[in-house]
C-alpha positions as CSV (number, residue, x, y, z in Angstrom):
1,X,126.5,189.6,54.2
2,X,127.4,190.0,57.9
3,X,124.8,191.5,59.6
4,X,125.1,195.1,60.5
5,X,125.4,196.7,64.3
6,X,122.5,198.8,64.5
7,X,122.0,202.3,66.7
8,X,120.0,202.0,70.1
9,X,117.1,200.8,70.2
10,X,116.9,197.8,67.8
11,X,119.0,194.6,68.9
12,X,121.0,192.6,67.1
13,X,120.0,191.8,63.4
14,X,118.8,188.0,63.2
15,X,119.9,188.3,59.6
16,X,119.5,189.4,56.0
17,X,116.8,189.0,53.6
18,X,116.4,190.5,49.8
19,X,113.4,190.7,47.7
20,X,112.1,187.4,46.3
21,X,114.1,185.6,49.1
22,X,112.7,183.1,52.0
23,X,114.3,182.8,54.9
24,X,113.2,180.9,58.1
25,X,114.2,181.7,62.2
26,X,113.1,180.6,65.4
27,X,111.8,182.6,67.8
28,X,112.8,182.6,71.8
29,X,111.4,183.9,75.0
30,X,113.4,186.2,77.4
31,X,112.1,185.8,81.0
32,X,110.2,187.4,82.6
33,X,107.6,186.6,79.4
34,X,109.1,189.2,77.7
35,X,108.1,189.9,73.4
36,X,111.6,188.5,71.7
37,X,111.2,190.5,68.1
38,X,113.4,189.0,65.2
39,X,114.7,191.7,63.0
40,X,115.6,190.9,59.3
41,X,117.5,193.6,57.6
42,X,116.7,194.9,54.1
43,X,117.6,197.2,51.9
44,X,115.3,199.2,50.2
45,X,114.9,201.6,46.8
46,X,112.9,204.4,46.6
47,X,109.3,204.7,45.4
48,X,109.7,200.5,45.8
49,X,106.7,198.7,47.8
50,X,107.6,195.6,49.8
51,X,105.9,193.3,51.2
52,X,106.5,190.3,54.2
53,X,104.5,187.7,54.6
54,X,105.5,185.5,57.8
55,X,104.1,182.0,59.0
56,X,104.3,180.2,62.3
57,X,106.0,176.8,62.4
58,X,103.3,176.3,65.0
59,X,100.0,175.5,63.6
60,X,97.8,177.3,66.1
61,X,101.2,180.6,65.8
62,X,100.0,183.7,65.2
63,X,102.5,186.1,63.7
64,X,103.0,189.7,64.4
65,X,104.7,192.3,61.8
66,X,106.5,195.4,62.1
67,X,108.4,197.3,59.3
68,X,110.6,199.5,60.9
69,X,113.5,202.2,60.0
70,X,117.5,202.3,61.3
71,X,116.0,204.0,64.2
72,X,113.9,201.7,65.2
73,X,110.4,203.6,64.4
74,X,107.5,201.6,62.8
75,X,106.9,202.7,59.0
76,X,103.9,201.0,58.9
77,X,102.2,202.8,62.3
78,X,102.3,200.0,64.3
79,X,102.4,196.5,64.2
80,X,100.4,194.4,62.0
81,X,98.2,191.6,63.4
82,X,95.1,191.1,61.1
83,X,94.8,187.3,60.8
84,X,94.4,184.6,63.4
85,X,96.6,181.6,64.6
86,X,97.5,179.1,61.9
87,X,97.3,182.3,59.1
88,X,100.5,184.1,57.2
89,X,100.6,187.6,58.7
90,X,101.6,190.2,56.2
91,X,102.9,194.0,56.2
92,X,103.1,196.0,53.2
93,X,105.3,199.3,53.2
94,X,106.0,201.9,49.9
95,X,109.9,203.3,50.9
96,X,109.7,207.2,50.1
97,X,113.3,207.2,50.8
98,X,115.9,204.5,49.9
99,X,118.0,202.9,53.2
100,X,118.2,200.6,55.5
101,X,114.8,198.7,56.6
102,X,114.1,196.1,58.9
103,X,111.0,193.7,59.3
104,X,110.3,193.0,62.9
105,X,109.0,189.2,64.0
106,X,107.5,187.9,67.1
107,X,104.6,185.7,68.2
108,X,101.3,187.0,69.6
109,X,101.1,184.4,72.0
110,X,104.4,184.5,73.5
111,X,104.8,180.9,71.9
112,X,108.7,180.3,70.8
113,X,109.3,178.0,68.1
114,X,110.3,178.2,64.1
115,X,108.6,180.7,61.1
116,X,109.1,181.1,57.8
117,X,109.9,185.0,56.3
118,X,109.1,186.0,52.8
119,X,110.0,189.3,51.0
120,X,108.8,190.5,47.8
121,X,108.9,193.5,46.2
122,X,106.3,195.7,44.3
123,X,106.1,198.4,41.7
């Protein structure tokens, strides 16, 4: 579908992604050097688990994962950056209510270029 407008202080939705679904972007600096974060909307059940998985284009790219909440809050604490350049990052989040999510995307070395998303969900 069309992405959705979202309140203050998320930007505009790079696009949709569902459970079981791949979908790839490409990541952009602002100047002055500033973090660009992707957002991928999803929409999740309650009591569900999900988890993204993204991979850098790039082969030295290291990802960095957020899950975050229509308002723009991490679910997840903060954002997840556990594995090196070259490596998938992945966040896992349980959804105690059901709603509107989004995972958050960016590179941890301010690198632009292409990634790969994946979403899957768990029991």
């Amino acid at each position: 579908g069309a992405p959705q407008p979202l309140p203050p202080p998320l930007p505009e939705v790079t696009g949709e992604i569902a459970p079981g679904q791949t979908e790839t972007g490409s990541l952009r600096l602002s100047p002055p050097d500033q973090v660009v974060r992707d957002y991928w909307h999803f929409t999740a059940e309650a009591g569900k688990g999900y988890v993204a998985s993204a991979l850098i284009d790039d082969k030295y790219g290291d990802a960095v994962l957020d899950m975050v909440d229509a308002t723009g809050t991490s679910v997840v604490g903060a954002e997840v950056d556990n594995t090196g350049g070259g490596e998938a990052e992945t966040v896992e989040f349980r959804a105690e209510e059901a709603g509107d999510y989004y995972v958050a995307v960016r590179t941890f070395f301010l690198d632009p270029g292409g990634y790969t998303l994946e979403l899957q969900e768990t029991e």
